[in-house]
C-alpha positions as CSV (number, residue, x, y, z in Angstrom):
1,X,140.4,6.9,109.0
2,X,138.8,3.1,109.0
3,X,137.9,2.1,105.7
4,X,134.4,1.4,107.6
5,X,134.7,5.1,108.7
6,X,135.0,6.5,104.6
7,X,132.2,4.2,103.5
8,X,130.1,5.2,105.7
9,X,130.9,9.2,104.5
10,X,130.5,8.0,100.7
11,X,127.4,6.8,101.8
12,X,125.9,10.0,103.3
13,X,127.5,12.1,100.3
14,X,124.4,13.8,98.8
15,X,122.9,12.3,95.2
16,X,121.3,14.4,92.4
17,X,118.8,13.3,90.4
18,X,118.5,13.6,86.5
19,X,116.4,16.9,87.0
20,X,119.3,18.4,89.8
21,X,117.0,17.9,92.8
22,X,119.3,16.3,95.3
23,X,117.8,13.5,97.2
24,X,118.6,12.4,100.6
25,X,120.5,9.3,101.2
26,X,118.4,6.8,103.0
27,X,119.9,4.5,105.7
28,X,118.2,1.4,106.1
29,X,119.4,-0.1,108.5
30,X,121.8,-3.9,108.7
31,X,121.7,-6.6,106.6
32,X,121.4,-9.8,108.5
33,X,121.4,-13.1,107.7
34,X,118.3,-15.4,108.4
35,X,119.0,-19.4,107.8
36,X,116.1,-21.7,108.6
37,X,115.8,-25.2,108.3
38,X,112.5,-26.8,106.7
39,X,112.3,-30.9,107.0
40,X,109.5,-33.6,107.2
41,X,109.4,-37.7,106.4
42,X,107.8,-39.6,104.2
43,X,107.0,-43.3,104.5
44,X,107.7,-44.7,101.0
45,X,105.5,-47.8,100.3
46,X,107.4,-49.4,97.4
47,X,111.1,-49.6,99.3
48,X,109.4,-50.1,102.7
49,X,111.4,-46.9,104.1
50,X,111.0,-43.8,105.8
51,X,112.9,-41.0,103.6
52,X,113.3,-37.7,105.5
53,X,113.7,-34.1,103.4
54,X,115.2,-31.2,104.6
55,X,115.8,-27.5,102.8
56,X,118.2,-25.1,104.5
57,X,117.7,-22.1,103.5
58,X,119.6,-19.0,103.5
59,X,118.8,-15.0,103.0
60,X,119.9,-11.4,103.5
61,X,117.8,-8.7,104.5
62,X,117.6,-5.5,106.4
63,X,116.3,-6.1,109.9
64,X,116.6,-3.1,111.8
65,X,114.6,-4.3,115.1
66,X,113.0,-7.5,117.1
67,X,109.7,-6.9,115.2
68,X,111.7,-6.6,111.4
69,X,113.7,-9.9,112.5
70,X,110.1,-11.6,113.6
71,X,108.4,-10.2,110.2
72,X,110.9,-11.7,108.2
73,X,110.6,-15.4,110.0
74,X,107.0,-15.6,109.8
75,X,107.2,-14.7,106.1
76,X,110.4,-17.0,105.3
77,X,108.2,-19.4,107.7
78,X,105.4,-19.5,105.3
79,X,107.0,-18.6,101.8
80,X,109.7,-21.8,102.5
81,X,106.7,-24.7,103.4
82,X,105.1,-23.8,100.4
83,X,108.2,-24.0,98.4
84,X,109.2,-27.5,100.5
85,X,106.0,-28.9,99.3
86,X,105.8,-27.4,96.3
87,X,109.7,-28.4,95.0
88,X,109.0,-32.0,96.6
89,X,106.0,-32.5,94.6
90,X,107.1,-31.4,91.6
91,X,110.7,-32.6,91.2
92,X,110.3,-35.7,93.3
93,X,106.6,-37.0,93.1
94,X,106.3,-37.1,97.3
95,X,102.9,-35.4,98.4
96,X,103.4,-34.5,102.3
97,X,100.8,-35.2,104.3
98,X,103.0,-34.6,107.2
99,X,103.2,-31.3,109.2
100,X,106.6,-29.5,107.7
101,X,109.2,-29.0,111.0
102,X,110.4,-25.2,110.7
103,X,114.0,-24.0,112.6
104,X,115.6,-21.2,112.4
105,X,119.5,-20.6,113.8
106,X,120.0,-17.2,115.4
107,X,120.7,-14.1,112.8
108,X,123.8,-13.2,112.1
109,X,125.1,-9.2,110.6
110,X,126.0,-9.7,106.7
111,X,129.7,-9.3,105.6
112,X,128.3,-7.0,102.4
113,X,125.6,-5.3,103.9
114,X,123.5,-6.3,100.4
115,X,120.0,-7.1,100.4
116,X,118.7,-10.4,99.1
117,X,115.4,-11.2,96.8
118,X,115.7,-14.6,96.6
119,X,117.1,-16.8,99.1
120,X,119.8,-19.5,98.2
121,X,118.4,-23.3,98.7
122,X,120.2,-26.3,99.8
123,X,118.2,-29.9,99.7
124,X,118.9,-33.0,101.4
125,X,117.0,-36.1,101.6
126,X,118.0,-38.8,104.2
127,X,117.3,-42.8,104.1
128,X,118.1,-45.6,106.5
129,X,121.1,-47.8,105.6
130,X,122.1,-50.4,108.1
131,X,120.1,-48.8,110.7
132,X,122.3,-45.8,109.8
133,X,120.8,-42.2,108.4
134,X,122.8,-41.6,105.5
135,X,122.6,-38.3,103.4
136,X,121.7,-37.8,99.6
137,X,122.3,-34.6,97.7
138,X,119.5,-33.0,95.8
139,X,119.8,-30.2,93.5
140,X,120.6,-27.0,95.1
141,X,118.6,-23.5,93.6
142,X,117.1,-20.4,94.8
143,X,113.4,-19.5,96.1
144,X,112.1,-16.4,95.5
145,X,111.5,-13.9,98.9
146,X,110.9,-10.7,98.2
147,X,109.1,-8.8,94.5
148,X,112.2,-7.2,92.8
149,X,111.0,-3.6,92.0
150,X,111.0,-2.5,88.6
151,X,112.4,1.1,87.3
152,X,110.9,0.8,83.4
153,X,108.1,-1.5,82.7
154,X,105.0,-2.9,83.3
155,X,103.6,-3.3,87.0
């Protein structure tokens, strides 16, 4: 037996509850992979330059069909321009008055089949030296995706 073979068992082994009920085990469906890319220039007056951003961005969730994987790009679609803008305004003073460039690379099955809440964020921004595009790391961080749930608490 393929190790995929007894997880998948463990994972259909029934689960009680505190108060004994046993509750079915509830099969989502794969995790996938969704990486877009989110860039747009800026003309800076003061250097005389045209500086370029771009965010790749990176998340796992369950996408069972062709409508899941299109609900999940519209919403990464919207959720990561307003993050763009926001982060760019905030950390580096640049208002876009650009249109933000959205692409997204084809989805690809998780290796831990894990779903994600926030989505991991890579920055770059790009300037001309000697008519060459050369690449500067910005600080790296997270976006937030999805509402984590909460067992105790307030709503």
């Amino acid at each position: 037996m393929s190790k995929l073979q007894r997880k998948r068992e463990q994972e259909l082994i029934q689960v009680t509850t505190k108060n004994g009920r046993r509750k079915r085990p509830r099969h989502r469906g794969p995790v996938r992979i969704f990486r877009a890319t989110f860039s747009s220039f800026f003309y800076n007056e003061r250097i005389h330059q045209p500086l370029e951003f771009e965010n790749y961005v990176k998340i796992a969730r369950v996408a069972r069909s062709e409508a899941d994987i299109r609900r999940i790009r519209v919403r990464l679609e919207e959720k990561g321009r307003r993050h763009f803008r926001y982060w760019l305004r905030k950390h580096l003073n640049v208002h876009l008055d650009r249109r933000v460039q959205v692409n997204f690379e084809k989805e690809q099955r998780a290796e831990r089949q894990i779903e994600q809440a926030y989505a991991s964020v890579r920055r770059l921004m790009m300037r001309r030296i000697d008519r060459r595009w050369v690449a500067e790391n910005l600080p790296s961080g997270k976006m937030s995706f999805a509402k984590k749930r909460r067992k105790h608490g307030r709503k």
